[in-house]
C-alpha positions in Angstrom: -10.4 9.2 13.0 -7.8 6.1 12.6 -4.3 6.4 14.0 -3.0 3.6 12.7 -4.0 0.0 11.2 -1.4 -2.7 11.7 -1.6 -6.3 8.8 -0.4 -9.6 9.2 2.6 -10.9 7.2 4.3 -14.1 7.3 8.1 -13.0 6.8 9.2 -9.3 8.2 12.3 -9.3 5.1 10.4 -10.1 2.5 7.9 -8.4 3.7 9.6 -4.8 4.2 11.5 -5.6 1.0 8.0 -5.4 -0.8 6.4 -2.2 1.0 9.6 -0.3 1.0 9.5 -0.2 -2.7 5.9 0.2 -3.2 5.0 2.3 -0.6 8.0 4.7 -1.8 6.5 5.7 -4.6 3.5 7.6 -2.6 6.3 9.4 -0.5 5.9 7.1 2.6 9.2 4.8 4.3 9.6 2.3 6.8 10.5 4.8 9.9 10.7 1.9 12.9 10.4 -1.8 13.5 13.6 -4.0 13.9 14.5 -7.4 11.5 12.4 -9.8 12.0 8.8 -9.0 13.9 7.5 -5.6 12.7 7.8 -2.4 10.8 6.2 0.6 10.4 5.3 3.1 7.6 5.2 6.6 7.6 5.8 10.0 6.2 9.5 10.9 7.2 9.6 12.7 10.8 5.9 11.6 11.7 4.6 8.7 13.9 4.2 5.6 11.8 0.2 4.7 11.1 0.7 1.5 8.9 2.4 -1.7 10.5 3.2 -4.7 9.0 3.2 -7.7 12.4 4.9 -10.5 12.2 2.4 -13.8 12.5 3.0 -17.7 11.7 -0.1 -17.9 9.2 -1.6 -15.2 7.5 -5.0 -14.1 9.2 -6.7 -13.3 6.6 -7.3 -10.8 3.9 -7.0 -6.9 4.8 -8.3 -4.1 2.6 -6.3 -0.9 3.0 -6.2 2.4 0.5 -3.4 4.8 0.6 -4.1 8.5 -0.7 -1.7 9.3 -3.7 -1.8 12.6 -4.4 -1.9 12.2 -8.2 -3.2 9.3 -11.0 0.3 9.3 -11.8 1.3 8.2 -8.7 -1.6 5.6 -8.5 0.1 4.3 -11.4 3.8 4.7 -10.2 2.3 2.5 -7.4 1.1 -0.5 -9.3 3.4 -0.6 -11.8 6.2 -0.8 -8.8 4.0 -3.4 -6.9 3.9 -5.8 -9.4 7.6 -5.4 -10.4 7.7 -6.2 -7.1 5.8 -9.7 -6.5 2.6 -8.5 -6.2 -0.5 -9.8 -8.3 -3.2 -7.6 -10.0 -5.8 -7.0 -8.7 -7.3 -3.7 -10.7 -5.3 -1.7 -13.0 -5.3 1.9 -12.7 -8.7 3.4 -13.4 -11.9 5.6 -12.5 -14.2 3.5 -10.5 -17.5 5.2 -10.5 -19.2 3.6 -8.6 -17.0 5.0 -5.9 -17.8 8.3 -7.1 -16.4 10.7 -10.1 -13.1 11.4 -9.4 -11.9 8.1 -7.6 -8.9 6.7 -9.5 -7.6 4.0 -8.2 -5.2 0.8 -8.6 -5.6 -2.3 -6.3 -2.9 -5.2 -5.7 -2.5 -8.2 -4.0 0.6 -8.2 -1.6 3.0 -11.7 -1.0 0.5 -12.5 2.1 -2.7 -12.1 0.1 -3.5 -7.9 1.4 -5.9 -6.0 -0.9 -3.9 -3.0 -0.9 -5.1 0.1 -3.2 -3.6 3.4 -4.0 -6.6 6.1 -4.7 -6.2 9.5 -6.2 -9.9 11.5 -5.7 -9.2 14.4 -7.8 -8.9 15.1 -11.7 -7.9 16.3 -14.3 -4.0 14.9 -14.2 -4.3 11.9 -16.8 -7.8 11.8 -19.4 
């Protein structure tokens, strides 16, 4: 099991300014970190398990998928993502190749992440 996965970004403010928005609408905050080399995500009162590092260049791409527990919230995600900066990079949508219920949304973060909101149950939007 993963504790926690930590990403690479190339400015902490703009940075947390981003995931603080997006990652608010699947119920998650920025619970430590300081101003300018780190922050971490998590659900309020629990150990953070999503970091964002500070690093002079980005190291690459990341691929990381959050659980939202509806498809509206998949969408609530992307829509907020890319009224926040981020760029497209799947709309909301069944991907079955992945299998039958997954319904999922994928971005692409200021530094470049893959980042992905997945819902793996239906029935909530046709």
């Amino acid at each position: 099991m993963i504790d926690h996965v930590s990403i690479a970004v190339t400015h902490i403010p703009r940075a947390r300014a981003f995931y603080d928005r997006v990652l608010a609408t699947l119920g998650l905050a920025c619970t430590a970190g300081d101003e300018t080399s780190y922050a971490g995500y998590g659900l309020e009162g629990d150990a953070p398990f999503f970091w964002l590092v500070l690093h002079d260049a980005p190291v690459g791409r990341t691929h990381v998928a959050f659980t939202a527990d509806s498809q509206a919230m998949v969408q609530d995600f992307h829509l907020s993502a890319l009224a926040a900066g981020a760029r497209d990079h799947g709309p909301p949508g069944l991907r079955p190749a992945y299998g039958p219920d997954y319904y999922a949304a994928y971005i692409l973060d200021p530094d470049g992440h893959n980042i992905e909101a997945v819902c793996r149950t239906s029935g909530d939007i046709p």
